[in-house]
N, C-alpha and C positions, 0 to 999 in steps of 0.2 A: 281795365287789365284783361287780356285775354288767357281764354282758362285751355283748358285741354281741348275743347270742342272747336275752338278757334274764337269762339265769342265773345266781344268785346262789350262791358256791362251787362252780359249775362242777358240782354235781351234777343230772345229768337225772332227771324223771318222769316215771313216763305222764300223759299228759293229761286235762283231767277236763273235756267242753265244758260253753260256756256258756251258756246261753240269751239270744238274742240279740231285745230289746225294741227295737222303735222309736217313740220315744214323737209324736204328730203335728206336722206342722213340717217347713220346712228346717233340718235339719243339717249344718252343715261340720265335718269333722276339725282338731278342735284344735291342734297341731302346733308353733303357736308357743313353748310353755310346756311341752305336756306331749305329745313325741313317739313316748312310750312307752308301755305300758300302766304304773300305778302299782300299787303294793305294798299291800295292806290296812292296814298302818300309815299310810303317806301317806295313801292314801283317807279314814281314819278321823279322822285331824285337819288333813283341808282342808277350809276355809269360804271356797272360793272364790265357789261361786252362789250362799250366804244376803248375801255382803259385797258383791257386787256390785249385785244386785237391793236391796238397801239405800240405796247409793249413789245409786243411780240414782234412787229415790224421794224421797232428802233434795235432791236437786236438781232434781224435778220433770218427770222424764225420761219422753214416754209409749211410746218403747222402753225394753222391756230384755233383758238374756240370759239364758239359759237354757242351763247347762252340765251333761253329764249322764253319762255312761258306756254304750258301745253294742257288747256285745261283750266289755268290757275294753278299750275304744279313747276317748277321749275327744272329746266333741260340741259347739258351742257353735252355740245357735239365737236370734236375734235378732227376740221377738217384740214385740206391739204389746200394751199393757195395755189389758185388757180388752177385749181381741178373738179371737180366734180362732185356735191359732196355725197353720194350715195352710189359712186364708183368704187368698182373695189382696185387697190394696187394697183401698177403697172406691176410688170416684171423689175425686179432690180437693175438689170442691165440697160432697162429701158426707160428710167428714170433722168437721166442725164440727161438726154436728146427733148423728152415730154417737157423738162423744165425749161431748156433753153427757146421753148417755143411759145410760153406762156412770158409777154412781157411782165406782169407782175410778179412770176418768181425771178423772171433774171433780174430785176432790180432786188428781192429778197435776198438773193445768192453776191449781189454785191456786197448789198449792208452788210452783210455776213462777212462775207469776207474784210469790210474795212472793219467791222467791230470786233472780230480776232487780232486784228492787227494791230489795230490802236488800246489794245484791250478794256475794252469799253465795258464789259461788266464787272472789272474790278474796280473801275473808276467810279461808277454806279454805288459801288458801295463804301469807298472812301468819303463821295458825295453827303452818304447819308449822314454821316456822323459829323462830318465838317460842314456843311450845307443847312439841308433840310430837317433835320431833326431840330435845330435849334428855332430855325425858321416857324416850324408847327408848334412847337413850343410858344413862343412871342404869339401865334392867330390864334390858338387856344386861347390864354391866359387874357388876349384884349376880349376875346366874343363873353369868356366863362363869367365874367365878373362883370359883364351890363346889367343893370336894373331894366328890364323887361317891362314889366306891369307899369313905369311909368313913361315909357315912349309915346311920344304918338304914332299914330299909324303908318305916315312916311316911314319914321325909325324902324320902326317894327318892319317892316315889309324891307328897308334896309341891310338888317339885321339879317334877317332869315336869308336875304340874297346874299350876304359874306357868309354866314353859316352853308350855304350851297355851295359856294368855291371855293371854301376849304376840303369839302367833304367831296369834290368833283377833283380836284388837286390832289387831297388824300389819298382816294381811289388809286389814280393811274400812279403815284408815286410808290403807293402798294405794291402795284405791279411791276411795275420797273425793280424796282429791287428782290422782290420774290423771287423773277426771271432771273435777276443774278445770283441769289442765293441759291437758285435750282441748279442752275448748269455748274456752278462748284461744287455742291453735294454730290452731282452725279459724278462730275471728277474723281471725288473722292472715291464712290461708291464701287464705282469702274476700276480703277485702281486698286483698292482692297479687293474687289474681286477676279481682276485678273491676276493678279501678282499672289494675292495671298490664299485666295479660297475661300474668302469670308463672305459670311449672309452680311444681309441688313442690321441684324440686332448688332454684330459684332462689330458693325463700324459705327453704330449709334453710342456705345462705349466711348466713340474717341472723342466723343462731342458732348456728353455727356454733361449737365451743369452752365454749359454758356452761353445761356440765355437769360442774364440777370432784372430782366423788366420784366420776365413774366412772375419771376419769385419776389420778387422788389415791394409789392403790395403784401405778402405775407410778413415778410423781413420787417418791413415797416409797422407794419400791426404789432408784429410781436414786441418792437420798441415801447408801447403804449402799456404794458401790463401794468397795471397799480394806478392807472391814469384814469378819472372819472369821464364819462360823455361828453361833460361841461366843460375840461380843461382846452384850455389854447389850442396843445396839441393833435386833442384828437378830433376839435370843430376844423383844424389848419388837415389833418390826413382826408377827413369826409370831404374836404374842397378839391383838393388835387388828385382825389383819388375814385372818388364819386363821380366824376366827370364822366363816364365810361357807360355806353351799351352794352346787354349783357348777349343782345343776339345783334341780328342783321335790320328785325323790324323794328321800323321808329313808333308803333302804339305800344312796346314792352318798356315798363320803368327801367330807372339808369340804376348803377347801384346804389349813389345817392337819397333815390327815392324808396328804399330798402330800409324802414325805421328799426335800429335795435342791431341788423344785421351784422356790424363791424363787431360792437360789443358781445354778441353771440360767439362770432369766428374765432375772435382771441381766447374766449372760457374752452371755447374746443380744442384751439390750439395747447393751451396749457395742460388740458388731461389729456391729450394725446402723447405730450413731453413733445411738440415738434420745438427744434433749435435752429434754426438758421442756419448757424456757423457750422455744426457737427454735419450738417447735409450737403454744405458746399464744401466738407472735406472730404467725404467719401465721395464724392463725387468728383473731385480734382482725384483722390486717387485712381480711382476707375479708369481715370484718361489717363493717366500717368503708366499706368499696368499694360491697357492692351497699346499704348503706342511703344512702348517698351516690346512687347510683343512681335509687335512688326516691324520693328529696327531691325532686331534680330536676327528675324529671316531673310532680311536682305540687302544686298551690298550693291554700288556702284548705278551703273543708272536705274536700274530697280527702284534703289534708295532714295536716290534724286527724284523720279517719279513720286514717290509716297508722300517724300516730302514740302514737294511743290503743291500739292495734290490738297495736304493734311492744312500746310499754314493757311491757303486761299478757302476752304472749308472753315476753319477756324473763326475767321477773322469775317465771314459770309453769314453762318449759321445763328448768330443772335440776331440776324436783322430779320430773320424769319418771323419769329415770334414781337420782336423789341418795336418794331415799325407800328403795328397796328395801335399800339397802344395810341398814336399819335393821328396816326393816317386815316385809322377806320372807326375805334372806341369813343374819341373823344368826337372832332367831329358829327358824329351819328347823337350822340349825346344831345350836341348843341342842338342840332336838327328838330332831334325833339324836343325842348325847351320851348325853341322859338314857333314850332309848331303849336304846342299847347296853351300859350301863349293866344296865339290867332284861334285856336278852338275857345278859350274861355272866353275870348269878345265877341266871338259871331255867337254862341251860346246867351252869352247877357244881352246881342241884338236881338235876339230873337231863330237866328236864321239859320242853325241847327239846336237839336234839344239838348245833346248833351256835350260838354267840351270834345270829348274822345272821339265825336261823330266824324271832327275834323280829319282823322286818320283815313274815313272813307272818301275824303276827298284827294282830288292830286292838288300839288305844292302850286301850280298858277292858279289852280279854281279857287283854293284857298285865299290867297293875298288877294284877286280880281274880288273874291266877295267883300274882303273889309274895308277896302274902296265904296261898296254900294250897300244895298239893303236885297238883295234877292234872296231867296229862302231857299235854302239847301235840301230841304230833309227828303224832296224825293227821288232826287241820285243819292243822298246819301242809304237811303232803304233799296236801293236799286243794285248799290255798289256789296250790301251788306249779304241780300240775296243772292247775289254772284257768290260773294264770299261761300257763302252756308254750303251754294250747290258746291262748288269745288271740293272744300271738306266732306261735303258727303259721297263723293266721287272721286276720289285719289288714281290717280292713273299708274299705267304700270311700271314697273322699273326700269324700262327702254320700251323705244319705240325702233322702227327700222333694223337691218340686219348688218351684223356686225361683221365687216371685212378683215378684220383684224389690223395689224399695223404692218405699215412699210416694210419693203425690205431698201436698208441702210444700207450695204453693205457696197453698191458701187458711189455713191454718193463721193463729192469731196469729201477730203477730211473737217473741216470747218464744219460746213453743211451736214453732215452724218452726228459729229458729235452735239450739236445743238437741237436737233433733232431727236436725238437718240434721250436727251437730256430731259427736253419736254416732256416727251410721251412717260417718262419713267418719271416725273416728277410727280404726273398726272395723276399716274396707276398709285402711289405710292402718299398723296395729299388725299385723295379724294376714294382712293382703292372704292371706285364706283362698280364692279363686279364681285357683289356682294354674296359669296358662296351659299348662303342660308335663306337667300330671298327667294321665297315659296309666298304663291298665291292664298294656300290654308297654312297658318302657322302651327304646327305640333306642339305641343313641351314636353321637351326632351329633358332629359335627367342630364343633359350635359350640352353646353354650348360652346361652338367653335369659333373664333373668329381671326384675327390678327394678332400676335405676339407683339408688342409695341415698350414692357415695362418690366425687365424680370422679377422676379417675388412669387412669393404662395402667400395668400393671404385668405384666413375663413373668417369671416363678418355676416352680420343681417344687412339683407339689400332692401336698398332704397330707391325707388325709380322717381327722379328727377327730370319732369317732360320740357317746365319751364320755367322762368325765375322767378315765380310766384308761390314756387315749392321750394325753395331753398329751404326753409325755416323746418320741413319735415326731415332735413338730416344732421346725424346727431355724428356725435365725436366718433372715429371706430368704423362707421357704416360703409359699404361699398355702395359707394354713387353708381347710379344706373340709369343712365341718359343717350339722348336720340343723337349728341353729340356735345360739345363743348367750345368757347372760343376765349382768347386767352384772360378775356375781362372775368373770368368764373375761376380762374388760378386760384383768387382767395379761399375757393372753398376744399382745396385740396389737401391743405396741412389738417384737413376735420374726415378727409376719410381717409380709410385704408385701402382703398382700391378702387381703378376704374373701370367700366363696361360700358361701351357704347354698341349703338345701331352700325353708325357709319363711322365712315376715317381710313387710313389709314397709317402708316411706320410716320411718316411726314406731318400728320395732323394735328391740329390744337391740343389733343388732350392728350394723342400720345408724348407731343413735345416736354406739355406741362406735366406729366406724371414720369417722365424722367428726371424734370429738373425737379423733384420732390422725392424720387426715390423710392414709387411707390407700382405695385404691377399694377397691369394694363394691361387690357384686351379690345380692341377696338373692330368694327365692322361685324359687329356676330349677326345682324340682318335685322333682330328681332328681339332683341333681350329687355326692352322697355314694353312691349306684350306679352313675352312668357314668362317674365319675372313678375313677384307682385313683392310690395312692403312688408318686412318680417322675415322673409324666407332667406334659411342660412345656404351660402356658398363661399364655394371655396374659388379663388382667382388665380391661375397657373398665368404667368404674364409670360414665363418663357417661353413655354408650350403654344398660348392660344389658347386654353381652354378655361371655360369656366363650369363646375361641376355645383350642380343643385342635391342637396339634402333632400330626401324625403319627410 
């Protein structure tokens, strides 16, 4: 289990540096996803940037990203196809002519245009619910329920390669859908704010509550009160629900591997009083009020706008959060199973020392070793001292100079709004300009970040770096974490508030602390350094502000 230091078994190495590439571009530190440096296993079977730049071309996107490794630290650079990527802009006016000269956007600018036409990200997300969801459902439920430990090694090495293409399928279907989820949100967003005036929080109101599989794991738990560990029930909730990664790395346990933990959540949820039902009632009303609100104000094609705008938002916005559980959670789960699995036999070969060493290897070194007899431990001490140095040398929060973004404004219409849709999804999932990100960290009597949850809420904080600390927050507490992802939902009906490093209006845990009703401040830069355990603050979620007690 890796601890705060990044160390896995708590055994140190010396350090082995890394050569440190910057490839041209603005780079911002990744942080939302992946806060740490990852493992060569993880590294080895994530297809984050082939699935995203994918995506991004089935929908005709002339940005896309670019995520990379700088350091050992993870980088995400939002360039222009077929451009340049550490050019700054054309002119607006001179955008039309530049694209139409770059064969790669004028095939972008077509898709574009047939996937508005044939409206291809609505169908994306009809897909999901009639299609693919049920499909990851059936590759789950055959990989979750093999007996492992008695394969042979074909099996085994079988295994882990369908546990790899669901979790490579997962990925890009992630993103397929996210991409459609974004470019509705911003409809919406666009719309409430041209028409009506409204921020972000006020259109986070309309949506408020419809994301029922991230609260679905509480809901369920809460069914279990009076039910012992041992019943039916709650060995059948730890099966189907344990299945889930709590980060992005495959050496951190799954919740499953979490002894006591369910049992815990529920005694918390119960002195808390959280209700299920009473939450997704305030919560339907909330939407009910401000879409009420913007009826009001507006008549005739205004109206029609809103409302075109409101239903495809609607009907988008659970697949944000509701997918991963399928796509990314479970999936990554398997990955690790079947990994540990291949660590505990090359460990009883002999040919690393401890199961977990397997983590330092990549997913083909692995399977090629249980094939043979060749002795791992000195890349795997090779891979660990990488590791060490990286952690001990965190790089900075960007790299290269930031040209700021497009100007959209002569663009087609198709092209402008898809465009315009990304970039704000961007700013707004991953709010990578992170206003308190200073080289020396102060502690300040008062932290600022993103407004992501309304509420005031005064609690003892708990800073929570990884799910190895779960067990240190108690019923009441404001969680205080580098970030959140939707598998950690359970632990929200146990606090009173959240505070994160990174995120932003868009992100995991501002999502999940809406659907729980609870304020939220997200992106404050640094609030897992300048907070410590015990110390009372107060959570202003409408403001952005989080205010520390002397």
């Amino acid at each position: 289990m890796e601890n705060k230091r990044g160390l896995i078994d708590d055994v140190p190495v010396e350090q082995v540096p890394i050569e440190v590439r910057v490839p041209p571009g603005f780079w911002q530190r990744e942080e939302a996803h992946m806060p740490m440096p990852l493992t060569p296993m993880t590294e080895s079977t994530m297809t984050v940037d082939r699935a995203f730049k994918q995506a991004c071309a089935e929908h005709g996107l002339l940005v896309e990203p670019h995520l990379t490794s700088i350091g050992g630290w993870h980088y995400l650079s939002m360039q222009p196809v077929g451009g340049k990527p550490d050019a700054p802009p054309p002119p607006g006016w001179l955008m039309p002519l530049l694209l139409r000269l770059s064969p790669a956007s004028r095939e972008r600018m077509r898709r574009s245009k047939e996937a508005t036409r044939t409206h291809f990200a609505d169908k994306l997300v009809n897909r999901w619910t009639t299609e693919w969801q049920p499909e990851f459902e059936r590759r789950i439920a055959e990989l979750r329920d093999a007996d492992l430990a008695a394969m042979t090694v074909d099996q085994l090495i079988a295994h882990f390669t369908a546990a790899r293409e669901l979790a490579d399928d997962g990925t890009l279907t992630h993103f397929r859908v996210n991409l459609a989820n974004w470019l509705a949100l911003a409809d919406l967003a666009t719309a409430c704010r041209d028409l009506l005036g409204w921020q972000q929080t006020d259109v986070d109101n309309l949506l408020a509550g419809l994301s029922p599989r991230t609260s679905e794991p509480a809901r369920k738990l809460a069914a279990l009160a009076g039910k012992s560990e041992d019943a039916p029930e709650f060995k059948e909730y730890a099966r189907l629900y344990g299945c889930r990664s709590l980060t992005v790395e495959l050496s951190n346990p799954t919740i499953a591997e979490l002894p006591g933990l369910a049992r815990r959540l529920l005694q918390d949820q119960i002195a808390r009083g959280f209700n299920p039902t009473t939450s997704a009632d305030e919560l339907a009303r909330k939407r009910a009020e401000a879409a009420a609100e913007a009826r009001s104000s507006l008549s005739g094609r205004e109206l029609a706008w809103f409302e075109r705008a409101l239903a495809r938002a609607t009907k988008a916005y659970p697949i944000r959060e509701d997918n991963v559980f399928f796509t990314i959670d479970s999936p990554s789960a398997l990955l690790r199973y079947a990994a540990l699995e291949a660590g505990r036999r090359l460990a009883h070969n002999g040919q690393i020392n401890t199961q977990t060493d397997v983590f330092f290897l990549k997913a083909d070194e692995a399977l090629a070793a249980l094939q043979g007899s060749t002795g791992m431990q000195t890349l795997v001490v090779l891979r660990k001292g990488e590791r060490q140095w990286a952690m001990a040398n965190p790089g900075p929060p960007s790299y290269g100079r930031d040209h700021g973004q497009p100007d959209t404004r002569w663009l087609r219409s198709d092209l402008r709004k898809s465009t315009e849709a990304l970039l704000w999804a961007a700013e707004r999932v991953l709010a990578p300009k992170l206003s308190n990100r200073v080289t020396a960290e102060p502690k300040p009597a008062t932290l600022t970040g993103i407004a992501c949850s309304a509420g005031r809420y005064r609690g003892t904080a708990r800073v929570i770096n990884s799910e190895d600390e779960f067990g240190k927050l108690q019923a009441g507490d404001v969680l205080v974490c580098p970030t959140t992802r939707p598998s950690w939902s359970m632990l929200f009906p146990s606090a009173g508030a959240i505070v994160t490093d990174a995120g932003g209006p868009l992100s995991h845990p501002a999502i999940i602390a809406r659907e729980y009703h609870i304020p939220a401040v997200v992106a404050t830069g640094f609030a897992t350094t300048t907070l410590h355990d015990g110390q009372v603050v107060t959570v202003d979620g409408a403001r952005g502000v989080v205010e520390v007690e002397a």
